[in-house]
Structures are given as C-alpha cells and as structure tokens.
N, CA and C atoms of all chains as a GROMACS GRO file, in nm:
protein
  462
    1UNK      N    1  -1.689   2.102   1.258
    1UNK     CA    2  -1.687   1.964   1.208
    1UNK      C    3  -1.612   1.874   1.307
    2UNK      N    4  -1.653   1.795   1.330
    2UNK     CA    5  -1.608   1.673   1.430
    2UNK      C    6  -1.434   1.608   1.402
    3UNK      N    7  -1.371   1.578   1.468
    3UNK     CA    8  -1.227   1.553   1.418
    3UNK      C    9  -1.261   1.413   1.317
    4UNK      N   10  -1.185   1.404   1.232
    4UNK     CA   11  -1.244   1.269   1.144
    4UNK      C   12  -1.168   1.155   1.248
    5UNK      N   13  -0.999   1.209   1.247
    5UNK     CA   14  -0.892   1.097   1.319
    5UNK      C   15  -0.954   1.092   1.443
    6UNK      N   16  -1.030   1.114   1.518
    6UNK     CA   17  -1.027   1.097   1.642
    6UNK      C   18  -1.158   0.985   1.645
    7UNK      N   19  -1.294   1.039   1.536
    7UNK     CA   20  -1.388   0.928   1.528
    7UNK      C   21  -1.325   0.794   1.503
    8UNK      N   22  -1.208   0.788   1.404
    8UNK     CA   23  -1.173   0.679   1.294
    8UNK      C   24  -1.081   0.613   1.428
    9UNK      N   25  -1.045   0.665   1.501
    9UNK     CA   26  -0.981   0.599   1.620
    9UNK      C   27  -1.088   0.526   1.741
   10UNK      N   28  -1.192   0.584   1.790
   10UNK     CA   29  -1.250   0.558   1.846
   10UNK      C   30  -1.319   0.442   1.795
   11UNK      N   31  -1.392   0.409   1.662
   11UNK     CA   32  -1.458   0.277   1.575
   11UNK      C   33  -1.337   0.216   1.544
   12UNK      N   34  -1.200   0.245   1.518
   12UNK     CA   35  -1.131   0.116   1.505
   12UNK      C   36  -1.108   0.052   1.647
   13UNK      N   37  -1.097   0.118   1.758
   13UNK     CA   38  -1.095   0.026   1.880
   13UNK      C   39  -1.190  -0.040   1.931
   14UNK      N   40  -1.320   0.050   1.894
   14UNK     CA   41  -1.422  -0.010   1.876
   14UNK      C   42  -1.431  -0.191   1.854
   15UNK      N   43  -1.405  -0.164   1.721
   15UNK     CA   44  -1.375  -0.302   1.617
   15UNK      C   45  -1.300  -0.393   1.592
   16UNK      N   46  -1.206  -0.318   1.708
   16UNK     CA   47  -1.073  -0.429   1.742
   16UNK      C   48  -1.126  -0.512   1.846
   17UNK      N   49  -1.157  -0.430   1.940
   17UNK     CA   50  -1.236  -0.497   2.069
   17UNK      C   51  -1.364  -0.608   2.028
   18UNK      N   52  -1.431  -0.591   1.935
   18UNK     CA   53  -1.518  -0.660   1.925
   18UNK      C   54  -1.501  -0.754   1.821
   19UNK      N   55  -1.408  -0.771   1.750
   19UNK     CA   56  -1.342  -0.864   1.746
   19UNK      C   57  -1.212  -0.934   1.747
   20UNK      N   58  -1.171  -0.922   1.891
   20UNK     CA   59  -1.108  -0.977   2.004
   20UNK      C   60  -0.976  -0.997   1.957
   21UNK      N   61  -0.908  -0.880   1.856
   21UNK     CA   62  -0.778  -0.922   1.822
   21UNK      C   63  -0.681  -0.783   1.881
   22UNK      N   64  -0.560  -0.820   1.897
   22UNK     CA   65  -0.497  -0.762   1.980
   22UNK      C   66  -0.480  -0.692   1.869
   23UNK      N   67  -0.357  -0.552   1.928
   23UNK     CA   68  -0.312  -0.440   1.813
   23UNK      C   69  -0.192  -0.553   1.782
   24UNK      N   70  -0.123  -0.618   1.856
   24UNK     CA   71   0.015  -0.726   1.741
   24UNK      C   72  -0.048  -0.770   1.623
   25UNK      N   73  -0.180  -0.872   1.687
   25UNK     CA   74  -0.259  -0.940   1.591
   25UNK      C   75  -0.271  -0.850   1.445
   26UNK      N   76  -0.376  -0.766   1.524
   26UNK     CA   77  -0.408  -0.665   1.378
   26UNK      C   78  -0.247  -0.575   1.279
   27UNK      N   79  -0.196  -0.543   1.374
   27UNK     CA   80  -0.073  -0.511   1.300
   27UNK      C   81  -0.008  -0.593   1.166
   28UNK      N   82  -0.012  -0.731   1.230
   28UNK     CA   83   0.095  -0.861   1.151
   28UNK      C   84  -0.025  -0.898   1.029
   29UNK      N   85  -0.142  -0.897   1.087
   29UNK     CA   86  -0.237  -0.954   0.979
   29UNK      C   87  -0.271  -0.851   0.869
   30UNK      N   88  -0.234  -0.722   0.918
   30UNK     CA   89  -0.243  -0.592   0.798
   30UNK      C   90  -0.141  -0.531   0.737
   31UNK      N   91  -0.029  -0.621   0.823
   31UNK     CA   92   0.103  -0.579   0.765
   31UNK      C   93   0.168  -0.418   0.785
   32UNK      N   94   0.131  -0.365   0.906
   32UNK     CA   95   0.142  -0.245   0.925
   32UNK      C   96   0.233  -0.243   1.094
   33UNK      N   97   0.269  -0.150   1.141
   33UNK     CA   98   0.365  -0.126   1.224
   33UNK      C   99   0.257  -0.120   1.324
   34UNK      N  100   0.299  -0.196   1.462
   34UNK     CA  101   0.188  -0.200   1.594
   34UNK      C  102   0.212  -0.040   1.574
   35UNK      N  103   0.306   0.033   1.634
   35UNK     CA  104   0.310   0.156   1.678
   35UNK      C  105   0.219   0.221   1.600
   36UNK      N  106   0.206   0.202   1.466
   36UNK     CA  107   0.102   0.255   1.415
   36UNK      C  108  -0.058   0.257   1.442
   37UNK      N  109  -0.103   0.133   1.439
   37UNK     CA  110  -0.187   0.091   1.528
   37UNK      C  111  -0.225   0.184   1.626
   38UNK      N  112  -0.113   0.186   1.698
   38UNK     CA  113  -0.130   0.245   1.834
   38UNK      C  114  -0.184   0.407   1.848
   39UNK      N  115  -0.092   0.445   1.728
   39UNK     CA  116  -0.128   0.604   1.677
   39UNK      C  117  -0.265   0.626   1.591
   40UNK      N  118  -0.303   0.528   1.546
   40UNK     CA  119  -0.424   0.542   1.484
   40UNK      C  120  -0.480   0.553   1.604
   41UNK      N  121  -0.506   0.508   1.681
   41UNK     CA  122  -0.627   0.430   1.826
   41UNK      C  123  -0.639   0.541   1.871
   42UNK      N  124  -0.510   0.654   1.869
   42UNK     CA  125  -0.479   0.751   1.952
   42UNK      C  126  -0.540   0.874   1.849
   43UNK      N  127  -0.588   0.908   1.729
   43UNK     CA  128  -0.614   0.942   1.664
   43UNK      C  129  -0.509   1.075   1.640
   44UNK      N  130  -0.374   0.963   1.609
   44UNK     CA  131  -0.207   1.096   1.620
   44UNK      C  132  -0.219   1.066   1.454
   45UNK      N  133  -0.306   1.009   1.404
   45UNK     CA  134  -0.234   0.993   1.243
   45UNK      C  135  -0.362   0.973   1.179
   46UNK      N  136  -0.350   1.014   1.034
   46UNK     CA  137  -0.435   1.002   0.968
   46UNK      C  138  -0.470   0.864   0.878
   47UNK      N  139  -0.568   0.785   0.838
   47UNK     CA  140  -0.549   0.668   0.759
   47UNK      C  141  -0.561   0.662   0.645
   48UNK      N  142  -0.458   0.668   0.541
   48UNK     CA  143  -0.528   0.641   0.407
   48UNK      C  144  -0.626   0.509   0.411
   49UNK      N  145  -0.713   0.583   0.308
   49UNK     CA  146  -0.831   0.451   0.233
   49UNK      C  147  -0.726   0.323   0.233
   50UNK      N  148  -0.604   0.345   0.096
   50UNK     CA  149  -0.551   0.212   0.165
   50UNK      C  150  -0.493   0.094   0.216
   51UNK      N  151  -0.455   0.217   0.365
   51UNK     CA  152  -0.415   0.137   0.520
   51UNK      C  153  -0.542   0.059   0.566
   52UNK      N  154  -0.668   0.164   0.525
   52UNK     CA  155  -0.784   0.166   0.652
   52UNK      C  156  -0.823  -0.030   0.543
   53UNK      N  157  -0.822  -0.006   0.427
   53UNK     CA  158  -0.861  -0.134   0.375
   53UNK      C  159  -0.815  -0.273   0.391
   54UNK      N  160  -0.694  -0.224   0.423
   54UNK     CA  161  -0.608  -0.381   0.448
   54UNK      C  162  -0.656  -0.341   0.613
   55UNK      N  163  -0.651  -0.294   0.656
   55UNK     CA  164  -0.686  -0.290   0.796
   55UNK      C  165  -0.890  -0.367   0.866
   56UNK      N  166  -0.951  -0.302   0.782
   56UNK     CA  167  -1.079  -0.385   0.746
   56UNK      C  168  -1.072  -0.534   0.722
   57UNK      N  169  -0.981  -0.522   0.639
   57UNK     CA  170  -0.984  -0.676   0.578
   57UNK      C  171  -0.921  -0.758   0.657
   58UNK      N  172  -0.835  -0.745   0.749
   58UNK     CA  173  -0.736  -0.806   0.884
   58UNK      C  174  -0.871  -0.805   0.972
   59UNK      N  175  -0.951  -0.749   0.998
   59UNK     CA  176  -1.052  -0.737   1.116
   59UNK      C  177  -1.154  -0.796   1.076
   60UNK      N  178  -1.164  -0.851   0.925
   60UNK     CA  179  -1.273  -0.943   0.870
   60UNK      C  180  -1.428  -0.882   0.877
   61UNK      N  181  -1.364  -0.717   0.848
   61UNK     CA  182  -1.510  -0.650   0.854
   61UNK      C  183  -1.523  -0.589   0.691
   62UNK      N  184  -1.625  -0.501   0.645
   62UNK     CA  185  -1.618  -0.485   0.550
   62UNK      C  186  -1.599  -0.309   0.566
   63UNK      N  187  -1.533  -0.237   0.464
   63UNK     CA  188  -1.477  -0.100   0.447
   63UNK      C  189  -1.638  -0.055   0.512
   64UNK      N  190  -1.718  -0.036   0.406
   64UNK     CA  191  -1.823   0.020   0.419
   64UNK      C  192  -1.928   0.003   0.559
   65UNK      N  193  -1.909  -0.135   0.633
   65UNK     CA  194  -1.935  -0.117   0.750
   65UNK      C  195  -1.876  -0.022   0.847
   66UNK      N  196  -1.712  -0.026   0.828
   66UNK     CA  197  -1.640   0.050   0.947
   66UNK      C  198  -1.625   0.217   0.885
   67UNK      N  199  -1.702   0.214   0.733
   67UNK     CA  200  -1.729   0.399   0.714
   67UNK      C  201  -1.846   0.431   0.770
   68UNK      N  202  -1.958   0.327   0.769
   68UNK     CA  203  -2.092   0.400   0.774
   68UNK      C  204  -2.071   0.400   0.978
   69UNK      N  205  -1.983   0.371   1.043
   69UNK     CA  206  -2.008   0.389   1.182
   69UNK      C  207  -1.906   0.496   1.183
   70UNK      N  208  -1.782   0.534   1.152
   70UNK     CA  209  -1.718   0.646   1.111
   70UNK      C  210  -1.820   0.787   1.103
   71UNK      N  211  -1.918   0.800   1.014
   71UNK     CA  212  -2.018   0.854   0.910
   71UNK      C  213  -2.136   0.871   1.055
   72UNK      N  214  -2.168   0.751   1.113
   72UNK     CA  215  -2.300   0.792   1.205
   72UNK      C  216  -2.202   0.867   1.362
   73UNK      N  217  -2.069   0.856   1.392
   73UNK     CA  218  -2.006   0.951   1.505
   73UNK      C  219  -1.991   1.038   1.446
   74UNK      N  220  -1.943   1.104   1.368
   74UNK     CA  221  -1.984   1.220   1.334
   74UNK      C  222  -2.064   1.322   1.324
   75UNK      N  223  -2.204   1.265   1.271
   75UNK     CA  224  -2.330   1.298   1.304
   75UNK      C  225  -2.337   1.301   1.405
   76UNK      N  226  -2.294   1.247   1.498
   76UNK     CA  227  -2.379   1.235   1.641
   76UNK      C  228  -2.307   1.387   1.698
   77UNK      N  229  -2.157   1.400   1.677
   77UNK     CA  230  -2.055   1.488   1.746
   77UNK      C  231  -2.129   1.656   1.717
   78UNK      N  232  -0.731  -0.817  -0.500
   78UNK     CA  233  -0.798  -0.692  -0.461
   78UNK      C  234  -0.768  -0.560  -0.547
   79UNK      N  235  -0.904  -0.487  -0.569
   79UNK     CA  236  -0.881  -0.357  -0.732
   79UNK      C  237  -0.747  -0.264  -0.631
   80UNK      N  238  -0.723  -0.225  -0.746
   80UNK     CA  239  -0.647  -0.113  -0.615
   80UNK      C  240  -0.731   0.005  -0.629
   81UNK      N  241  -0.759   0.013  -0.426
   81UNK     CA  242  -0.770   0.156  -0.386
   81UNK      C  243  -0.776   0.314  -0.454
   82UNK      N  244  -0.654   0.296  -0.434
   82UNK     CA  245  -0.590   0.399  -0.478
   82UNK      C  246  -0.652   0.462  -0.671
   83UNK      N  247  -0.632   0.405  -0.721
   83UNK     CA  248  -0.703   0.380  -0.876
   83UNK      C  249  -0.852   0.386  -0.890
   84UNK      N  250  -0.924   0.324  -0.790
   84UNK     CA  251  -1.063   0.338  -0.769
   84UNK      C  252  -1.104   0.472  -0.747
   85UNK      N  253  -1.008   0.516  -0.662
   85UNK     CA  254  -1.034   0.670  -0.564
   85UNK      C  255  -1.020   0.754  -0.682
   86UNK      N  256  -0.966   0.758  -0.793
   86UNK     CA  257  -0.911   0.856  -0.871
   86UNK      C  258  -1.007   0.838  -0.981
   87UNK      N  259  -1.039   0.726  -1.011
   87UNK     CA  260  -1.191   0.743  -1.100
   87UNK      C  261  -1.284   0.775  -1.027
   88UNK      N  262  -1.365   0.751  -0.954
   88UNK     CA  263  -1.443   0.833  -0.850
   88UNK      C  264  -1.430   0.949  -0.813
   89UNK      N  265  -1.316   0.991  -0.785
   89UNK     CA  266  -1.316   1.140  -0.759
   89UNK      C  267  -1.308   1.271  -0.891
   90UNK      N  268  -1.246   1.181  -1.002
   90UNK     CA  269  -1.274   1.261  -1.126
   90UNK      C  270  -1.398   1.274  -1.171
   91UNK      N  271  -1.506   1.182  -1.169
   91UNK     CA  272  -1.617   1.208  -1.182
   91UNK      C  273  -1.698   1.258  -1.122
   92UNK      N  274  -1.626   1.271  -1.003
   92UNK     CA  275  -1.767   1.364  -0.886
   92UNK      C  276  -1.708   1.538  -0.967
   93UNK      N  277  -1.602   1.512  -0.960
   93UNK     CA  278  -1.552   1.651  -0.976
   93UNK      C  279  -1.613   1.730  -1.159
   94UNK      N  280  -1.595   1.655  -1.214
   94UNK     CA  281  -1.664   1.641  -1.377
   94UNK      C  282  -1.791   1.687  -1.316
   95UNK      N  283  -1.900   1.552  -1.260
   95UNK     CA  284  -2.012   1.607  -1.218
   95UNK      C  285  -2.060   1.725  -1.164
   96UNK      N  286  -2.007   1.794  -1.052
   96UNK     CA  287  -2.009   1.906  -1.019
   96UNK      C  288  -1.949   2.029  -1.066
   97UNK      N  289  -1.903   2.016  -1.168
   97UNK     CA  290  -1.833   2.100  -1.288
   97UNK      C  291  -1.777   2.228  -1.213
   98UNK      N  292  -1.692   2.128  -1.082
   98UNK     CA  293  -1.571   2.223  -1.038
   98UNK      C  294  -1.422   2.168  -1.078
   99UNK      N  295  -1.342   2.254  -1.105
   99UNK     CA  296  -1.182   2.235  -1.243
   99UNK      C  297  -1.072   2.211  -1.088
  100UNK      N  298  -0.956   2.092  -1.110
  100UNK     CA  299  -0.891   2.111  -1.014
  100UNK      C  300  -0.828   2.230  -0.916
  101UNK      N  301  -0.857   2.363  -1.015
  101UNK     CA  302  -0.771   2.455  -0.904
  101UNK      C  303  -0.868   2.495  -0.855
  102UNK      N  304  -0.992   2.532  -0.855
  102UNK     CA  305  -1.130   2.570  -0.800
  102UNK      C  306  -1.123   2.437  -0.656
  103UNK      N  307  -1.151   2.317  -0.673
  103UNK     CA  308  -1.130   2.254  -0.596
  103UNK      C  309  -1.008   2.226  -0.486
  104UNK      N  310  -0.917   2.257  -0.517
  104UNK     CA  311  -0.765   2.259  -0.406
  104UNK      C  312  -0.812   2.396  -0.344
  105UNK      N  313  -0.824   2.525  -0.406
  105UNK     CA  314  -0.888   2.622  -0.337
  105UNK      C  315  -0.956   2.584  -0.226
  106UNK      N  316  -1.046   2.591  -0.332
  106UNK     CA  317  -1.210   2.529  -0.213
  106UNK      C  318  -1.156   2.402  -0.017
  107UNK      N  319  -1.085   2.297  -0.082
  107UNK     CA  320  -1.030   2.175   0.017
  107UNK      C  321  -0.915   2.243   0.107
  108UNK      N  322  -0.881   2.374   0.037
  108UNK     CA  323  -0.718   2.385   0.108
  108UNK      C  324  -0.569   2.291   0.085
  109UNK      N  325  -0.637   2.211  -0.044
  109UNK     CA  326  -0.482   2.133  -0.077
  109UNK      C  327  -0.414   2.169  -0.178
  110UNK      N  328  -0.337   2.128  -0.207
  110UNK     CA  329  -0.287   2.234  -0.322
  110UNK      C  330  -0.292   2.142  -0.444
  111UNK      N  331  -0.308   2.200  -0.598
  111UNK     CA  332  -0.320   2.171  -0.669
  111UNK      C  333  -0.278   2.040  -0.699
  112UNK      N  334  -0.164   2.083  -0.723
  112UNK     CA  335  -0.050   1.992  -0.793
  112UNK      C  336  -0.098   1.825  -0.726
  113UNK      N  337  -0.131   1.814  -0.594
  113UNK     CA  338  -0.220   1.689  -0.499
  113UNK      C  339  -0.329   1.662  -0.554
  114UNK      N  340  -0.411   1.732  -0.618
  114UNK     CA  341  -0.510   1.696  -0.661
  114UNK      C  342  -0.496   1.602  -0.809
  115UNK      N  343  -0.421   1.663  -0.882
  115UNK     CA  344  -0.365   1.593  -1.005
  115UNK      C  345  -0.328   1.433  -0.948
  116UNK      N  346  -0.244   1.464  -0.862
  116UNK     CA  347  -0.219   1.312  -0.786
  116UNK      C  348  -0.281   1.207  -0.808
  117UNK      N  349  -0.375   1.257  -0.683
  117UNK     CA  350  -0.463   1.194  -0.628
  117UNK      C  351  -0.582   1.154  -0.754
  118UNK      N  352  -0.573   1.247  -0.809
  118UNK     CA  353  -0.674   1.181  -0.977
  118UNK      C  354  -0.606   1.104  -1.055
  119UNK      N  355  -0.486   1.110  -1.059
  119UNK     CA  356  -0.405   0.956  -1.168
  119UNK      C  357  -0.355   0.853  -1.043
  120UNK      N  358  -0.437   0.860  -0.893
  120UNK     CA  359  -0.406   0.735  -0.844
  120UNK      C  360  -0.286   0.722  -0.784
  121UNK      N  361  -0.191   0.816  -0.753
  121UNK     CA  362  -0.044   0.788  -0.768
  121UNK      C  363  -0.063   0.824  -0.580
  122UNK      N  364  -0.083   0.878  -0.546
  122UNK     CA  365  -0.121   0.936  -0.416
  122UNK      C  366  -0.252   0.801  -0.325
  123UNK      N  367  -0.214   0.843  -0.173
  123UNK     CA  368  -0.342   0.758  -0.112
  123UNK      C  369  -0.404   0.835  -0.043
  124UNK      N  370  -0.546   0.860  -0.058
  124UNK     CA  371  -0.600   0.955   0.072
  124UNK      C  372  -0.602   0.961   0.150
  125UNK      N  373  -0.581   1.036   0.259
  125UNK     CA  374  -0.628   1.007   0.410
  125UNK      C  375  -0.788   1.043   0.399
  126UNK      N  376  -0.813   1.015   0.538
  126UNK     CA  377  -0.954   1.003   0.559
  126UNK      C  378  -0.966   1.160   0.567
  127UNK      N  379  -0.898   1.197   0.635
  127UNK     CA  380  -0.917   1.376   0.638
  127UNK      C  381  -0.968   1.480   0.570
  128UNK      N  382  -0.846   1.398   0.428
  128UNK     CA  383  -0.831   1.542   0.323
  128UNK      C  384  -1.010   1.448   0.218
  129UNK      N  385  -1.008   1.334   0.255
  129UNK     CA  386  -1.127   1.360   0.200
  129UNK      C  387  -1.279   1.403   0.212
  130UNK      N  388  -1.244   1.384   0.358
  130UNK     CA  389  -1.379   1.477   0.412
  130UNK      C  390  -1.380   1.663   0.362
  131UNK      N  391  -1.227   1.669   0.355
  131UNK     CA  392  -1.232   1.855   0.323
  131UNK      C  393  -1.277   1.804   0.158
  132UNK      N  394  -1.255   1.726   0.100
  132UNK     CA  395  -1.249   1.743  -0.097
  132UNK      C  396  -1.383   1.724  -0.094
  133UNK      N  397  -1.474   1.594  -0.009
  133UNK     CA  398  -1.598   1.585  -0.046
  133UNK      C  399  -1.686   1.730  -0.003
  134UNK      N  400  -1.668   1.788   0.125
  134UNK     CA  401  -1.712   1.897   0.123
  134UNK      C  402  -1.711   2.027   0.031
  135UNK      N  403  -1.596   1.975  -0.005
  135UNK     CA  404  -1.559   2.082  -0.087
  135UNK      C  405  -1.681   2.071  -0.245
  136UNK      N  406  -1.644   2.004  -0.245
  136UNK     CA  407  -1.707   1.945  -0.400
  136UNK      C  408  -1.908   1.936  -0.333
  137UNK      N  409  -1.914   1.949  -0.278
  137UNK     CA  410  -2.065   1.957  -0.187
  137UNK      C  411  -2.148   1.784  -0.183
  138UNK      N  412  -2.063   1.712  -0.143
  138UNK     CA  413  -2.090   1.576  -0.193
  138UNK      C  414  -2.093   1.517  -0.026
  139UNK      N  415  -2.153   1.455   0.036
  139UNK     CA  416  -2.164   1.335   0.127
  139UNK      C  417  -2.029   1.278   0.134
  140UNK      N  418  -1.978   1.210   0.229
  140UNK     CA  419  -1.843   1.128   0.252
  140UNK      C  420  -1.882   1.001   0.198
  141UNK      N  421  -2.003   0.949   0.236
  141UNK     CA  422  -2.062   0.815   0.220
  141UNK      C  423  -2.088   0.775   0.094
  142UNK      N  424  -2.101   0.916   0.051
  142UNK     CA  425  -2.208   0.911  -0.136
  142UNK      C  426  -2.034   0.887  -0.183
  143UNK      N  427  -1.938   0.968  -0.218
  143UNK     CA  428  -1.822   0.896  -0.259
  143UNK      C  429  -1.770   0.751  -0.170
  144UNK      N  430  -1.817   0.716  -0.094
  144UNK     CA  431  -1.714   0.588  -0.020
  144UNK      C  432  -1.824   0.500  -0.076
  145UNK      N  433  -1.963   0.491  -0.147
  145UNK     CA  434  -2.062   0.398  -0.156
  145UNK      C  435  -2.016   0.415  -0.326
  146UNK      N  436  -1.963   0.527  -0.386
  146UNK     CA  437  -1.918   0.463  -0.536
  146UNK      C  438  -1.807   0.420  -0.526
  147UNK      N  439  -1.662   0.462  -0.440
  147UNK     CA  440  -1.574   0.404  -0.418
  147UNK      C  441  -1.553   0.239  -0.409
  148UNK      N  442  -1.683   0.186  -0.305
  148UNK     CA  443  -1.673   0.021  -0.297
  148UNK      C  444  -1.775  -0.064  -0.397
  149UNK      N  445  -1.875   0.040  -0.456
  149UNK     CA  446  -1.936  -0.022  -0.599
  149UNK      C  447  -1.848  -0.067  -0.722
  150UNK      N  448  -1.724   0.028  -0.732
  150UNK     CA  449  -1.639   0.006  -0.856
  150UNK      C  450  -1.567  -0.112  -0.774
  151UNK      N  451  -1.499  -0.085  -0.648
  151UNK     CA  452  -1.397  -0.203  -0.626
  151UNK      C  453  -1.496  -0.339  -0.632
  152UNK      N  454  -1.593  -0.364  -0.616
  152UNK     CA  455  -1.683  -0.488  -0.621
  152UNK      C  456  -1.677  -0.536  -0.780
  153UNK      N  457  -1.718  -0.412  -0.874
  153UNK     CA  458  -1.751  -0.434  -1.008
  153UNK      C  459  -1.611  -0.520  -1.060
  154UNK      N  460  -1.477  -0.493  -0.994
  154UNK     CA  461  -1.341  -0.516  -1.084
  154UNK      C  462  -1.275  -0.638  -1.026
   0.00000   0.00000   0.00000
C-alpha cells in the first residue's frame, strides 16, 4: 500500500503551490504551527481529518477535492 | 462548521453496523486497539489520515466511499 503521509504531503504542496500561498500564509490562516506545515509537506506527520479541514478551508479548496487527488496518487503508486 | 470529529463517529459507526463487524473484531482487523475505537466512535478522538485508511480497509470499505458520507452529513448539518 502506498504511504498515505507521503501522498497527503505531496497534494498539499501540490495545492499550496497552486494556490500561491506561502506555508506562513497557510499556517496563520489555519491556525496551525508553520513547522507543522513544514512536517506535513515532509510527510513526518500524520493529518487528522480535522487539521486537514481547516487546512482545505485556508487553501479555499474543498476537503473532497484535496481527498479525491490524495485517492487518485495512490492508485497510481 | 459541523464538527469533524462527530461526523467521523456517525459515519464510522454505521459502516461498522453495516458490515456487521463488533469493535474488537475491527481494532484486530486495523491494528488499533480497542479502547481507540470506542473513541473515535463517540467523536472524542481525531483521525489521522492513516489509521483510516487501515479501519476502512479493515472494514472492506473504499477511503472515498467513507470520506463521500463523511462530507454528505457535514453539508446536511
């Protein structure tokens, strides 16, 4: 089985990058610790549902968008 | 916003009802231990993305098929 933290790291940088907010940005707007951030990206930590939700919702995406690309790297791995 | 956490625990009691596997059959099955599972069904607990890929497997269920009732109830509330 494919690492989950390592997909869920790879689509959140993904999604950070594409929409153009820094890890401070996303940190302050999700209310979560950059370093954390940083360890997610790095896929050193796991995300609860919900971190990953306030974290969605700071990135102005929707949960179920950033599962079903979660959901299709996996498959692919 | 519903809480998470509360959503996850009605959803996951019913997959588990549905598939008419009993919490210790299931912590077996996931590798978590019981007493977490109780948790995580009255809500008191947050998932990581991890342990729910081992519970949905466990329970023989899709990640997506629970994360697509997961954001149906949070919409409904």
């Amino acid at each position: 089985m494919a690492n989950v933290d390592l997909t869920v790291a790879a689509v959140f940088k993904k999604f950070r990058a594409t929409q153009g907010v820094s890890q401070e940005e996303l940190a302050f707007k999700a209310k979560i610790h950059r370093t954390y951030v940083s360890q997610l990206e790095r896929g050193l930590k796991s995300v609860t549902l919900k971190t990953l939700l306030e974290i969605t919702n700071a990135l102005g995406i929707e949960l179920m968008q950033f599962m079903q690309a979660v959901d299709d790297e996996m498959k692919k791995a």
